[in-house]
SERO-4910 file (N, C-alpha, C, O; in steps of 0.05 Angstrom, whole numbers):
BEGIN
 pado doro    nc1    nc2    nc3   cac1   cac2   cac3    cc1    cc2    cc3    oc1    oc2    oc3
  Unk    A    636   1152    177    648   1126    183    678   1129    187    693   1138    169
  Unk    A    686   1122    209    718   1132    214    736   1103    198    730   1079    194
  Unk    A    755   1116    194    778   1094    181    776   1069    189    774   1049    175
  Unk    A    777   1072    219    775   1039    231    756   1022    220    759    999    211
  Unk    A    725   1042    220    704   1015    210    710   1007    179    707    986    168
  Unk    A    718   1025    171    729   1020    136    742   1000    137    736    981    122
  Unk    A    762   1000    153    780    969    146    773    949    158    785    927    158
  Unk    A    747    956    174    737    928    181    717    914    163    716    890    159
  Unk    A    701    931    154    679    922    131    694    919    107    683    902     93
  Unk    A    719    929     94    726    914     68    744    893     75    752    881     56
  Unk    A    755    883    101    771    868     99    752    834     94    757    813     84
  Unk    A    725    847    110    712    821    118    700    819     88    699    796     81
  Unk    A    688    840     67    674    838     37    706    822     23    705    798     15
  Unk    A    722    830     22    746    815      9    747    781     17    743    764      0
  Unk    A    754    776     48    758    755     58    739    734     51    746    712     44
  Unk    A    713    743     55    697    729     54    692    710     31    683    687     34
  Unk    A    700    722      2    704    700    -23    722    682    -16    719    660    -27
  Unk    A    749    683      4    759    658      1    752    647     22    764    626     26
  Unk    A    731    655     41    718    632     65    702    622     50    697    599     58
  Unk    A    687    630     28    657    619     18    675    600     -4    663    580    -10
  Unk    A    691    602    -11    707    582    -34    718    556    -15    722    533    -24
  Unk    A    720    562      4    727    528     31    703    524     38    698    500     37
  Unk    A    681    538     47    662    525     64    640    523     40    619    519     52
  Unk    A    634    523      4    629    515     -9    634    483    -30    622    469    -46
  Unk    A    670    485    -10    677    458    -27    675    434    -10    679    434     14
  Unk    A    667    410    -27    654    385    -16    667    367      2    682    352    -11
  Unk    A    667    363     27    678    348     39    701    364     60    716    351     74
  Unk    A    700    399     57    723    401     70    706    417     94    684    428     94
  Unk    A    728    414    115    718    421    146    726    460    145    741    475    132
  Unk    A    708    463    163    711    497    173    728    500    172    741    508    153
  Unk    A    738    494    198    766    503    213    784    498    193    800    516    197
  Unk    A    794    482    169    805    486    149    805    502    123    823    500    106
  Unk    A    782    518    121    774    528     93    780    557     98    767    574     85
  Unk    A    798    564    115    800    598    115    824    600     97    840    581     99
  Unk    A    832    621     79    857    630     71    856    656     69    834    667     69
  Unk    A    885    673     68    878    704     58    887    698     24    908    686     20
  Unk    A    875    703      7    887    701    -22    915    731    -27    938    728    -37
  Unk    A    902    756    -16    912    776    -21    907    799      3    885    806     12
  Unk    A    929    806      8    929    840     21    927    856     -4    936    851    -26
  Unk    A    905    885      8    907    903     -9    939    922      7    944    922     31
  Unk    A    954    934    -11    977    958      1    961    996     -6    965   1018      5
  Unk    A    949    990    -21    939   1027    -27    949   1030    -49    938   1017    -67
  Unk    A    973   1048    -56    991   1046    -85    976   1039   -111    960   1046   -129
  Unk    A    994   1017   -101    998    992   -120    977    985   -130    973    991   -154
  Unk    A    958    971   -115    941    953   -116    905    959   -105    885    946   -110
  Unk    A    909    982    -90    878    993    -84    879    988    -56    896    976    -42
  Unk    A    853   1002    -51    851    995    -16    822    998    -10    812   1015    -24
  Unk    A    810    990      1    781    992      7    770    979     -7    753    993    -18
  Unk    A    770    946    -19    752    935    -29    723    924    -17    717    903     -5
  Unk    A    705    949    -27    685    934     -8    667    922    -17    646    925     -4
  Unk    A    666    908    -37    653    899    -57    650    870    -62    673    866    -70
  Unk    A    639    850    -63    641    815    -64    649    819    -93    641    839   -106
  Unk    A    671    795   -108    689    789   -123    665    776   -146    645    766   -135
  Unk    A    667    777   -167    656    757   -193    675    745   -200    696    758   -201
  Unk    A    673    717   -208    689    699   -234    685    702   -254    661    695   -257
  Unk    A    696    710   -276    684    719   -305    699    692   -315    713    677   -301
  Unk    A    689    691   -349    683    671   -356    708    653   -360    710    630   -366
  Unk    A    725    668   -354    756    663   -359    773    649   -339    797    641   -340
  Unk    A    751    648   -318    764    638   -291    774    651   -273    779    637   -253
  Unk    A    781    676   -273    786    697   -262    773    707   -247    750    700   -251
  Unk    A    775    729   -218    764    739   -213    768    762   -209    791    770   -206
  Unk    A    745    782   -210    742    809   -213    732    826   -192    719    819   -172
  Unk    A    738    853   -198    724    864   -167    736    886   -172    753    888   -190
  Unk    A    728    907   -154    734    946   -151    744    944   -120    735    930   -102
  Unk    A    767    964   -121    778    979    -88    761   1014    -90    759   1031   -108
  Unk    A    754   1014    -68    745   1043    -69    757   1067    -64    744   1088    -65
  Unk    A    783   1065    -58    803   1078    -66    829   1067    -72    833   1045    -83
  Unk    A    848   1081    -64    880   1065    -81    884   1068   -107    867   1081   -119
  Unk    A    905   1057   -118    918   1055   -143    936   1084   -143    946   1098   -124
  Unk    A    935   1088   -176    955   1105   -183    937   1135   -179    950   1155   -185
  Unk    A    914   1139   -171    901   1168   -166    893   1169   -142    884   1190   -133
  Unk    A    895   1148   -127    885   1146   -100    855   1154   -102    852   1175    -90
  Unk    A    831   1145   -114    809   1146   -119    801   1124   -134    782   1126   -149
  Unk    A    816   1102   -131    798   1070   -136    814   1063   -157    830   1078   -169
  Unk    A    807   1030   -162    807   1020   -177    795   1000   -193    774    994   -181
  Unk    A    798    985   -214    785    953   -227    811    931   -224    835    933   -230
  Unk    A    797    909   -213    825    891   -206    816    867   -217    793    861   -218
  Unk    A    844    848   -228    830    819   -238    850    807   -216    872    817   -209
  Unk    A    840    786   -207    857    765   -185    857    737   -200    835    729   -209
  Unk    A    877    723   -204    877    691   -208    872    674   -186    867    688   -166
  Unk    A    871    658   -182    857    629   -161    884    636   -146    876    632   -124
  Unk    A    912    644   -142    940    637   -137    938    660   -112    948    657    -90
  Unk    A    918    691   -123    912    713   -114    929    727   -117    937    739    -96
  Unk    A    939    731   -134    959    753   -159    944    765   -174    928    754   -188
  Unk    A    948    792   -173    922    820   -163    936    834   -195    961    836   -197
  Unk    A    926    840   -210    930    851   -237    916    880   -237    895    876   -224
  Unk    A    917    896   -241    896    925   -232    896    933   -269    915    938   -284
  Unk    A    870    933   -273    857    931   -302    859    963   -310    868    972   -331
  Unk    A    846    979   -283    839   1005   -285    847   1024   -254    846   1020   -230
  Unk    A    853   1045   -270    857   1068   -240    845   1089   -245    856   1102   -262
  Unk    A    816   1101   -234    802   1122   -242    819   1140   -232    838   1137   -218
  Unk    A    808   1162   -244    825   1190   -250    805   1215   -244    802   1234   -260
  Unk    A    789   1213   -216    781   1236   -215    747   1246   -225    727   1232   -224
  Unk    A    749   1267   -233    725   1274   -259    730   1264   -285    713   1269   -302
  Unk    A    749   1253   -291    749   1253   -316    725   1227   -317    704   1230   -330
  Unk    A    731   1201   -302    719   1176   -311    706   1171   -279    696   1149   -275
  Unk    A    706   1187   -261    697   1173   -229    717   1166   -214    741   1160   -218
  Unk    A    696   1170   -186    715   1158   -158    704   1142   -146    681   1135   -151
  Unk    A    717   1133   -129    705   1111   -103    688   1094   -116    666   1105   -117
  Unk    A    688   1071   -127    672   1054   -134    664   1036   -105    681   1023    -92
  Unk    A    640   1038   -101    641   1026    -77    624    995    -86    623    977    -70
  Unk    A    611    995   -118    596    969   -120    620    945   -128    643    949   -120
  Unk    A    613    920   -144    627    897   -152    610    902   -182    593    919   -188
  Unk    A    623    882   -197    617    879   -225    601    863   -231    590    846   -217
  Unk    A    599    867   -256    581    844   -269    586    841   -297    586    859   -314
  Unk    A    590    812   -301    605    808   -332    569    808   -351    548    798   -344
  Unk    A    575    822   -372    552    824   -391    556    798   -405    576    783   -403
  Unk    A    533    795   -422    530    774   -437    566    777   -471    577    760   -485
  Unk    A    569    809   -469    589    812   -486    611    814   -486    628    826   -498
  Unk    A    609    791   -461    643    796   -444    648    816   -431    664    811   -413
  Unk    A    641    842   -431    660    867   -410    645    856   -397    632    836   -398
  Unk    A    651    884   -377    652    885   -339    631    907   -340    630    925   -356
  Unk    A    620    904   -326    602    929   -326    601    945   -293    592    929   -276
  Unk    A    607    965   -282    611    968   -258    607   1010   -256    613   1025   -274
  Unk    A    598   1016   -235    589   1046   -223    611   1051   -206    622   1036   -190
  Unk    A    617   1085   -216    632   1099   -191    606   1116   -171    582   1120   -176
  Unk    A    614   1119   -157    598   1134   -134    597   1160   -138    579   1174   -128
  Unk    A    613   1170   -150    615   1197   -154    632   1205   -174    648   1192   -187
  Unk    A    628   1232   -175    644   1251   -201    640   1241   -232    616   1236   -237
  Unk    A    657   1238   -253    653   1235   -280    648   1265   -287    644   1284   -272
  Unk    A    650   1264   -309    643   1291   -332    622   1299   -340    621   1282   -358
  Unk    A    604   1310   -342    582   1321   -357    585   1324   -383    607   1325   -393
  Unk    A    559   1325   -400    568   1331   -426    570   1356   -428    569   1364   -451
  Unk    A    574   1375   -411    585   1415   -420    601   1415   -398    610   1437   -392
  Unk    A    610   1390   -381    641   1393   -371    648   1398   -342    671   1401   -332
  Unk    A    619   1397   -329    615   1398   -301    617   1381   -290    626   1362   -303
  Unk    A    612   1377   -268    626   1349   -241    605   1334   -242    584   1344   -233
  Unk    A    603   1307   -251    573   1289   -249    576   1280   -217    588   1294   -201
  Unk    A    564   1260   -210    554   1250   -190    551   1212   -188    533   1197   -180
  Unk    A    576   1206   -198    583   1181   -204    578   1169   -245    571   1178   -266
  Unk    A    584   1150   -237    580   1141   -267    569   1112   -273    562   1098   -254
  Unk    A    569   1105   -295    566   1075   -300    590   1067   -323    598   1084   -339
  Unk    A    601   1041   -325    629   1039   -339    628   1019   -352    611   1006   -341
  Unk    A    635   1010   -367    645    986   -377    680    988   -381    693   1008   -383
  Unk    A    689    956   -381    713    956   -388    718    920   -392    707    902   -380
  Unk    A    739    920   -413    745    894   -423    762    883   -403    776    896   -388
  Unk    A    760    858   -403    768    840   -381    796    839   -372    805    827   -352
  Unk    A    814    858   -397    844    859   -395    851    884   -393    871    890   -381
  Unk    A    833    902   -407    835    929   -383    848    955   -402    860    976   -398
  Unk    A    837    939   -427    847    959   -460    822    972   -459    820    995   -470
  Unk    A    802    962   -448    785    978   -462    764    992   -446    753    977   -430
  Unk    A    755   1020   -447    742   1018   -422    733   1053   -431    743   1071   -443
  Unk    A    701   1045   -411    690   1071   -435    669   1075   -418    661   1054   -408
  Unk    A    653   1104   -409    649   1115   -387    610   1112   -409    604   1124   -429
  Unk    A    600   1098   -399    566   1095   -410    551   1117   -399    538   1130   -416
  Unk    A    551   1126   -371    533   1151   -363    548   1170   -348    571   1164   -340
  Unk    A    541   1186   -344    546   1203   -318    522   1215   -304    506   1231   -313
  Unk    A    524   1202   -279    498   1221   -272    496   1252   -257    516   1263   -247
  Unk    A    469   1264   -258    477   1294   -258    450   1304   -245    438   1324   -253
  Unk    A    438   1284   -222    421   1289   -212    395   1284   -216    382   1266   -206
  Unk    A    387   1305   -235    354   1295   -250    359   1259   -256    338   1248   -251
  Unk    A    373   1246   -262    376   1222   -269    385   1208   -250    391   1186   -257
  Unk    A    389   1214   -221    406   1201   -197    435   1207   -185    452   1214   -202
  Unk    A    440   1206   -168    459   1214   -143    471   1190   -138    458   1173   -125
  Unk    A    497   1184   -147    516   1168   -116    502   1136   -124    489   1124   -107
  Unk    A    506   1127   -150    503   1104   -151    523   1078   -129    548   1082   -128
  Unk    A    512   1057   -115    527   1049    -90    532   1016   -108    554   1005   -109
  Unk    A    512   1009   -116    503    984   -118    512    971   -147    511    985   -168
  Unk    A    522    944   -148    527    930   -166    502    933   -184    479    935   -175
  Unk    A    508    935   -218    482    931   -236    479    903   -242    498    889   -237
  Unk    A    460    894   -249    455    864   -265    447    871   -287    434    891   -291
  Unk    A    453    852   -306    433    851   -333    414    825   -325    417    803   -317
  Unk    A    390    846   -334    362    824   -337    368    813   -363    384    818   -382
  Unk    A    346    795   -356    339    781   -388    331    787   -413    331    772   -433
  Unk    A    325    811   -411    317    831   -441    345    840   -450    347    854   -470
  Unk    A    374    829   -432    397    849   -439    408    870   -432    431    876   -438
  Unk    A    386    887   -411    396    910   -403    405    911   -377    402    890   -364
  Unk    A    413    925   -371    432    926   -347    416    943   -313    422    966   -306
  Unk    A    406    932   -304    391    956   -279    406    958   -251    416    941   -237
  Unk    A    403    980   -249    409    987   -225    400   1013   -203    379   1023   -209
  Unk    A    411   1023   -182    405   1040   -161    417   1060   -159    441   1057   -164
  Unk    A    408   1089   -153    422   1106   -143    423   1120   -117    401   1130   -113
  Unk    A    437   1123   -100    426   1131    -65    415   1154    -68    393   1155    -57
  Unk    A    421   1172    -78    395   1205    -76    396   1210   -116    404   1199   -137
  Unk    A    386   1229   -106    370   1239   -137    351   1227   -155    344   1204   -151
  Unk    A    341   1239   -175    319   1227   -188    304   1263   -197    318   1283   -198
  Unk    A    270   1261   -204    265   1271   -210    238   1275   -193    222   1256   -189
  Unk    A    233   1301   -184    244   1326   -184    277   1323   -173    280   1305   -157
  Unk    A    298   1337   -178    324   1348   -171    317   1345   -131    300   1355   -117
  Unk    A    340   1328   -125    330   1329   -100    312   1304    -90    303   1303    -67
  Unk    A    308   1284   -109    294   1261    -97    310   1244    -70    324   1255    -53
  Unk    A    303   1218    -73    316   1215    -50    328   1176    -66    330   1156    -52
  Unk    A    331   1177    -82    340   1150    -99    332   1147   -120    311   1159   -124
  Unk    A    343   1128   -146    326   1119   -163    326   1094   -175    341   1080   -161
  Unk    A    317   1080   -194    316   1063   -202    324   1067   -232    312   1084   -244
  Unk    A    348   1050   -249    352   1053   -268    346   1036   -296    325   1023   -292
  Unk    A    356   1032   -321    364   1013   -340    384   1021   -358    385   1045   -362
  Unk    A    396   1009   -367    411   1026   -389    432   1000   -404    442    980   -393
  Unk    A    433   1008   -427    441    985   -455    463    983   -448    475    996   -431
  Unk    A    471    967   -462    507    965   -462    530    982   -483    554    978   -489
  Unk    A    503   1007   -493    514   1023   -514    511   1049   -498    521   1070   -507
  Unk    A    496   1048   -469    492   1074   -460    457   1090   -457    448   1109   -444
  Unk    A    450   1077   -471    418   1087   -479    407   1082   -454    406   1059   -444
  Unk    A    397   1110   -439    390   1104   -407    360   1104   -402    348   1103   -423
  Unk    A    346   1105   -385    314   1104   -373    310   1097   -345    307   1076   -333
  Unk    A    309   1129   -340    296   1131   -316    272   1117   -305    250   1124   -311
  Unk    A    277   1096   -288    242   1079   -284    227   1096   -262    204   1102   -266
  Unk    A    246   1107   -231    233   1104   -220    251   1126   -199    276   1127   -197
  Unk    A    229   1145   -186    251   1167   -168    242   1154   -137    222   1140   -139
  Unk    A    251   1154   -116    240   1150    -93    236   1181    -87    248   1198    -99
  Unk    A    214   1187    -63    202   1196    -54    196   1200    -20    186   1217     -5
  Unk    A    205   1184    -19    195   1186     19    179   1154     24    190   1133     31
  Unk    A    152   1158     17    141   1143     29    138   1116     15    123   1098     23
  Unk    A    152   1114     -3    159   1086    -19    187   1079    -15    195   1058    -25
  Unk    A    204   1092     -2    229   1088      0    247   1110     -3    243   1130    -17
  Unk    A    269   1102     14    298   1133      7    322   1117     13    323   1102     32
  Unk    A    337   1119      1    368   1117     -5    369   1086    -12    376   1070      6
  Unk    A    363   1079    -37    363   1043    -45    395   1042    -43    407   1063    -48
  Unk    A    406   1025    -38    439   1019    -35    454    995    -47    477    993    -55
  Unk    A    432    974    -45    435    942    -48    421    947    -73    403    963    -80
  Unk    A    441    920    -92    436    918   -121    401    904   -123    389    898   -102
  Unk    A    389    901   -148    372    896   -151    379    868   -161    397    867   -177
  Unk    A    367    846   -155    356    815   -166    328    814   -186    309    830   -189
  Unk    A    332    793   -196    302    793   -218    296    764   -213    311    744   -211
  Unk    A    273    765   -210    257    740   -192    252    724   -220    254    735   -243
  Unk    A    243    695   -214    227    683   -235    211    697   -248    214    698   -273
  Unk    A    187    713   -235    165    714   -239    176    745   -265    160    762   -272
  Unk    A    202    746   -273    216    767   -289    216    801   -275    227    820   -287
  Unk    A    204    805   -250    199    824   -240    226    832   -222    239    813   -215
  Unk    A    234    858   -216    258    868   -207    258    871   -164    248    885   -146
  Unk    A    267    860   -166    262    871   -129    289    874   -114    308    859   -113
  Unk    A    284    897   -104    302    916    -79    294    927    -59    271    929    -51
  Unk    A    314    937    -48    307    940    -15    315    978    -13    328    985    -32
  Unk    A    309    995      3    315   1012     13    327   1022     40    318   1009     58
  Unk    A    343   1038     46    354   1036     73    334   1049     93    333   1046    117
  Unk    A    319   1066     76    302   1090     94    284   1088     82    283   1074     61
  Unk    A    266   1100     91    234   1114     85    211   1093     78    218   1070     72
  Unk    A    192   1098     78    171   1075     74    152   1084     96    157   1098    115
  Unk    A    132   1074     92     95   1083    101     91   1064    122     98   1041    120
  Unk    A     78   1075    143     66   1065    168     45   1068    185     31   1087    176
  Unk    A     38   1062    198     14   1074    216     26   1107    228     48   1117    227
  Unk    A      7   1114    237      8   1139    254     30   1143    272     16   1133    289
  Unk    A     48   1147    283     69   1152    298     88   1129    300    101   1122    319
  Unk    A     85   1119    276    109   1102    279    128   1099    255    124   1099    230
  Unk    A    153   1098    272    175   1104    257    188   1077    235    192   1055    244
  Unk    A    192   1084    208    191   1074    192    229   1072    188    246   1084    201
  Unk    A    233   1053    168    263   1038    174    275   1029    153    298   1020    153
  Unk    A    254   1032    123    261   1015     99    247    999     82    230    982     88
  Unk    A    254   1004     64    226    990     56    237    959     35    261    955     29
  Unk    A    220    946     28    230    911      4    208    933    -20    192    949    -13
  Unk    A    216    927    -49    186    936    -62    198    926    -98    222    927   -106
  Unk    A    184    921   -107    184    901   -141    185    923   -159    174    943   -151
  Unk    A    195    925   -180    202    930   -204    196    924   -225    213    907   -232
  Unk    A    175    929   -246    184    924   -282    202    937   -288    212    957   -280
  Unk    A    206    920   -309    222    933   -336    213    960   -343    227    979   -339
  Unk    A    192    960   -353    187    986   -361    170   1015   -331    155   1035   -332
  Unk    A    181   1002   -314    176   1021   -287    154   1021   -264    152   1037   -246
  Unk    A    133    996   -269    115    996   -251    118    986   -223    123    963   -217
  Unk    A    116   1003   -207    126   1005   -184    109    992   -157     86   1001   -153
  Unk    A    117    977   -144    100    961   -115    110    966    -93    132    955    -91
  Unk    A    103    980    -73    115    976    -40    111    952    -32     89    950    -21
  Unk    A    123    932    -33    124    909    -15    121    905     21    108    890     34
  Unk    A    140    926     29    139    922     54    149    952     74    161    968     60
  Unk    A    147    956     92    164    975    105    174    966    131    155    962    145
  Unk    A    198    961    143    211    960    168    200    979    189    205   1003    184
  Unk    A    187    975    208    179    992    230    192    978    256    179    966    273
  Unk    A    214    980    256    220    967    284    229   1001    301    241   1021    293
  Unk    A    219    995    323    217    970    346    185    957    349    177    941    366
  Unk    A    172    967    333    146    963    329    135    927    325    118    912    337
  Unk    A    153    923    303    150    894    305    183    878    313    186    855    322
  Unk    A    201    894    309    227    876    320    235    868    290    254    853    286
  Unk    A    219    879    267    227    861    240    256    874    228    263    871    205
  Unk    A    270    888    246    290    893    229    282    932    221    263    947    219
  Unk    A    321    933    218    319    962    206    346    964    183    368    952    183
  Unk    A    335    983    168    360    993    151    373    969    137    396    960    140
  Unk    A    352    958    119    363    937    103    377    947     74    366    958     54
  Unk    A    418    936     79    433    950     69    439    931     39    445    938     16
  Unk    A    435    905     53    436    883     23    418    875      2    394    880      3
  Unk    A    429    863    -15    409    854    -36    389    829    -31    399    814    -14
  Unk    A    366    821    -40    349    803    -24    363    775    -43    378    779    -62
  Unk    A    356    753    -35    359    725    -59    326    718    -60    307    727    -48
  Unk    A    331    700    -78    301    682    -72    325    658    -76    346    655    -88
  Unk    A    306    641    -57    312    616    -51    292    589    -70    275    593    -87
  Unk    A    299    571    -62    294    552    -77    262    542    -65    249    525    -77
  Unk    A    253    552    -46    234    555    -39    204    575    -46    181    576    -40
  Unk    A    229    593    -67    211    613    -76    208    629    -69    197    646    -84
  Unk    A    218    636    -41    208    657    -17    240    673    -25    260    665    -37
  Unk    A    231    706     -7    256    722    -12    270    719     16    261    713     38
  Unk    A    296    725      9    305    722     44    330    747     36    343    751     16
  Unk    A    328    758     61    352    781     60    364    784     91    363    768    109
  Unk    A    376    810     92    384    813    119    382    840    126    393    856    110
  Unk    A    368    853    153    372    879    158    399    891    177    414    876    189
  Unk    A    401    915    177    441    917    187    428    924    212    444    917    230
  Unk    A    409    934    222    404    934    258    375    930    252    362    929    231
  Unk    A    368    928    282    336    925    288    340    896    300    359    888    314
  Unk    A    323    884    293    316    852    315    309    857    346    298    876    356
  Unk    A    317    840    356    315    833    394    334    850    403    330    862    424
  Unk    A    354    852    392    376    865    408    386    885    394    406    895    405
  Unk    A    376    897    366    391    921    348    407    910    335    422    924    321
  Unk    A    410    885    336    445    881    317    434    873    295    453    869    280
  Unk    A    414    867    283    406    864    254    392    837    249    395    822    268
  Unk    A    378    827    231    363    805    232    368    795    204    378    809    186
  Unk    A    357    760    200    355    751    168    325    751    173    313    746    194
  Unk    A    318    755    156    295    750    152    279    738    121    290    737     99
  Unk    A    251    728    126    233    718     94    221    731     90    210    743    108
  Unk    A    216    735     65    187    750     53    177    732     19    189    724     -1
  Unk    A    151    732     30    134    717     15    128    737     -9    133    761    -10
  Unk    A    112    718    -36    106    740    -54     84    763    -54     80    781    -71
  Unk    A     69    758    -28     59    785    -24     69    801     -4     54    818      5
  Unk    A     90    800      5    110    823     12    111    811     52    125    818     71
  Unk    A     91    791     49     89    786     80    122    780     90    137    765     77
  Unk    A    127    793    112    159    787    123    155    773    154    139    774    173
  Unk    A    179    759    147    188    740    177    208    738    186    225    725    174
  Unk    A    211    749    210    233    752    220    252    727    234    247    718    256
  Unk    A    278    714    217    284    689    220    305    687    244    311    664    247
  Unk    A    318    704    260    336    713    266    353    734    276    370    745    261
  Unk    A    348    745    310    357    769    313    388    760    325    395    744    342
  Unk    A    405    779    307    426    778    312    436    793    345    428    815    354
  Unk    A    453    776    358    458    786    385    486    794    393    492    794    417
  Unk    A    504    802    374    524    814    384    543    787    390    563    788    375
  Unk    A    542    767    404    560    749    407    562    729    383    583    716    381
  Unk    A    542    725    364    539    709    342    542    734    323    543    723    301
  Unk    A    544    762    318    544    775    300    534    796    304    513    797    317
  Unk    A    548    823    292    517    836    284    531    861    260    554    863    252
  Unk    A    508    875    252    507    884    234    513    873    201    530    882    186
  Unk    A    499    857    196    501    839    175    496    864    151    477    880    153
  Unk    A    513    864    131    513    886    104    515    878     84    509    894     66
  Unk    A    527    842     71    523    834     47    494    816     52    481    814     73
  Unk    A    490    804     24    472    792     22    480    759     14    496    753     -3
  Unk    A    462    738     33    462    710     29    468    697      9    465    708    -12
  Unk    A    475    675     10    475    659    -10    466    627     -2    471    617     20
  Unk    A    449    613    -24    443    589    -15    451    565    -32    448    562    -56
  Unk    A    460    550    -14    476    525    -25    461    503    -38    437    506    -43
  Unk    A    471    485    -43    441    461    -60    437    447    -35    421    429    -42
  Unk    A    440    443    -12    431    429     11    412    444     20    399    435     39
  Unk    A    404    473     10    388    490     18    394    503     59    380    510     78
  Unk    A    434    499     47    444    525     82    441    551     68    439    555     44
  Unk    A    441    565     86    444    597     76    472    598     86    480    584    105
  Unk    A    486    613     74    507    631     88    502    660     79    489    671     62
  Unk    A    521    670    103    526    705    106    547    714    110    569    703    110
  Unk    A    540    743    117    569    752    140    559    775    152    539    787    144
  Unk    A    573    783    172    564    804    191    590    825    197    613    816    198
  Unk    A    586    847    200    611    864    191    623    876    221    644    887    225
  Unk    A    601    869    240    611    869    262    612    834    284    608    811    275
  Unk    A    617    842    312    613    824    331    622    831    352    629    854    353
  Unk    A    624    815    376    629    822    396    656    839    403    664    856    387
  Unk    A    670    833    428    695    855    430    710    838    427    732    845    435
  Unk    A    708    813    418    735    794    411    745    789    378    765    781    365
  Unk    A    718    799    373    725    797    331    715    818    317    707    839    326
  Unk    A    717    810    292    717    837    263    697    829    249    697    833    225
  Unk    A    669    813    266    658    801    239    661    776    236    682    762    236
  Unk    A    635    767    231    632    738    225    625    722    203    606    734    192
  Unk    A    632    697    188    618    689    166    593    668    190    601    658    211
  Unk    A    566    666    180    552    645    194    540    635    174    539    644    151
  Unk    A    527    606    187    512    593    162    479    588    178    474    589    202
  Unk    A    464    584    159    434    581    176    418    561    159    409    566    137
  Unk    A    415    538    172    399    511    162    372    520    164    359    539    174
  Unk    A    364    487    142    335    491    136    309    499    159    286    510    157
  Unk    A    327    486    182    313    484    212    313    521    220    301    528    240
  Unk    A    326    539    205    328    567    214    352    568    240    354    585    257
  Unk    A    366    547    238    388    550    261    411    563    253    423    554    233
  Unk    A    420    589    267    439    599    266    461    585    275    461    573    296
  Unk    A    491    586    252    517    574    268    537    603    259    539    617    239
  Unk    A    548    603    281    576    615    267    596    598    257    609    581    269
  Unk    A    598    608    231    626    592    217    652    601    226    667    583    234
  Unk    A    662    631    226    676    635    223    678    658    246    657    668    254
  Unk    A    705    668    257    703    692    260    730    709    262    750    698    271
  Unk    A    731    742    253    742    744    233    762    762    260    750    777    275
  Unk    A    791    759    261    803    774    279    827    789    270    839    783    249
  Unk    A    834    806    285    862    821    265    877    800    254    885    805    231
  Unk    A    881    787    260    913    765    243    895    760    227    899    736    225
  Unk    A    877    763    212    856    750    195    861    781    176    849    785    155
***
C-alpha cells in the first residue's frame, strides 16, 4: 500500500467520528455537520490513525495512530470534544509493540484494552508478532497481557471486545496452530490468561481482520478476507462464520464473486440490526468491483443490498452503524477522481445517499 493510500484511508477512519457526531445529532443538516476536530503532525501526536475513536466513560475520546509519536512506531491518544489530542502512550519497538492498526475498547474495569500488530517480547526474549495491552485512561498505567509468537497467532489487526462472560475476544491475520495457519480466533482475561479457540485453515477462512461482534443469541461472529469453500472451479473471496465461547466453530457463508456478484474481501466487522438480520460491507466485488453492503440472515443466507459504483463510493473498509430511525450509515475509503472517500447513509427502503464527500481541504 503506497503512502498516498495511507493517508487517504486514515484521514477518512479519523474524520469520520466527527461527520457521524453532526449527521447523528437531531435536527442538524449535512451540509452543516462536517468539522476537522484534529490534524495528526507525526512527532508529536502520531500519524496514521486508522482506527474509529471510542468515548470512554469519562467523556473522552480514545483511539491508536499506527505510527508517530516519540518512536515513530505508534501511539494511544485521548482527545476532548474541543479535539485537544493528549498522547497516553508511545510504543517502543519490541519491547511493548508497533503499528497498532486496531481502536480500543474500554473494559468493564475502566482500562483500554487495545493490540499492536507486531513485535513485543517473548518470554526468552525473542521478537513476538504483535501483542495485546491494556492501559489506564491517563496513561500511568499500562501493561503488555500477551505477545504473540505464532503457535498462538500472527499480526493481530482488529479491535478486541469483551463479551459478556468478561473476557475479551479477538483476531489474528496469520498464525494459529499448526505454525503457519492462516488466522485465529482468540479470548483472553483482563489478567492475561489466554485460549486459543480457533486456527483458520483455508477452507473455513484466511486472514480474519475485522473485530468480532456477539449477537443476542450470545454467539461470536466475523468475517474473513480470504478463503472459504465452493463449488468446483470457483473462486472463493471470504468467508461470514459464528463463534462460541468455548470454540465451536460454523462456516456461515463464503463470497464467490463474480459468481454471484455477492461481494469480495470483506474487510469490516458485521452489526446486527434491529431487525435481527446481520449487515456488513465487502471492500470489492458487486456490479462493478467497488464493493457492496450487504444482509445475512441467521442461517448464513446473504443479500446483496448494494453494489457500490465508483461515483457513489467504493471500497468500503469500516463497518455500519444503525441509527434508531433504522438509517445505516458508512464510509468508503475510496471514490471517484474528484474525492477521498465518502460517508453515505442507506434507508429502510435500501436506498443509497451519499452524505458526504471527502476532498483534500477535508
Amino acid at each position: 500500500m503506497t503512502l498516498r493510500t495511507f493517508s487517504r484511508v486514515s484521514r477518512n477512519l479519523i474524520l469520520i467520528n466527527a461527520v457521524i457526531f453532526g449527521l447523528l445529532a437531531p435536527g442538524v443538516a449535512i451540509a452543516q455537520s462536517y468539522e476537522v476536530l484534529h490534524n495528526f503532525g507525526g512527532t508529536g501526536d502520531g500519524a496514521f490513525p486508522f482506527a474509529s475513536l471510542i468515548q470512554g466513560t469519562d467523556g473522552n475520546f480514545y483511539g491508536t495512530t499506527g505510527a508517530g509519536g516519540t518512536n515513530g512506531v505508534g501511539t494511544v491518544f485521548r482527545m476532548n470534544t474541543a479535539g485537544t489530542v493528549t498522547i497516553l502512550h508511545s510504543f517502543a519497538s519490541q519491547a511493548d509493540g508497533i503499528g497498532p492498526k486496531a481502536g480500543l475498547v474500554q473494559g468493564t474495569d475502566g482500562y483500554l484494552y487495545g493490540t499492536t500488530s507486531d513485535r513485543g517480547t517473548l518470554p526468552l526474549g525473542g521478537a513476538g508478532a504483535g501483542t495485546v495491552f491494556k492501559i489506564s485512561t491517563d496513561g500511568t498505567s499500562f501493561i503488555n497481557l500477551r505477545t504473540f509468537g505464532g503457535f498462538d497467532g500472527e499480526y493481530p489487526l482488529a479491535s478486541l471486545i469483551q463479551g459478556t462472560d468478561g473476557d475479551f475476544y479477538g483476531t489474528t491475520l496469520a498464525g494459529g496452530t499448526p505454525l503457519g495457519g492462516d488466522g485465529t480466533v482468540f479470548k483472553i482475561t483482563s489478567t492475561g490468561t489466554f485460549t486459543l479457540l480457533h486456527t483458520f485453515t483455508g477452507p473455513d477462512g484466511r486472514n480474519p481482520s475485522a473485530p468480532l461482534i456477539q449477537a443476542t443469541d450470545g454467539n461470536f461472529y466475523g468475517t474473513t478476507a480470504n478463503g472459504g469453500t465452493a463449488g468446483f472451479n470457483t473462486p472463493t473471496h471470504g468467508t461470514i462464520f459464528k463463534i462460541t465461547s468455548t470454540g465451536m466453530f460454523t462456516s456461515l457463508h463464503t463470497f464467490t464473486f463474480p459468481s454471484g456478484f455477492d461481494g469480495r474481501e470483506p474487510a469490516a466487522a458485521l452489526i446486527q440490526a434491529a431487525d435481527g438480520n446481520f449487515y456488513g460491507t465487502t471492500k470489492t466485488g458487486g456490479a462493478g468491483d467497488y464493493g457492496t453492503v450487504f444482509k445475512m440472515d441467521a442461517a448464513g443466507n446473504v443479500t446483496t443490498l448494494h453494489s457500490f459504483a465508483s461515483t457513489d463510493g467504493a471500497d468500503p473498509l469500516g463497518a455500519l452503524i444503525q441509527t434508531a430511525d433504522g438509517t445505516f450509515y458508512g464510509t468508503t475509503s475510496e471514490g471517484d477522481s474528484t474525492d477521498f472517500g465518502t460517508v453515505f447513509m442507506m434507508d429502510v427502503a435500501v436506498t443509497v445517499t451519499t452524505a458526504h464527500r471527502f476532498l483534500i481541504a477535508d
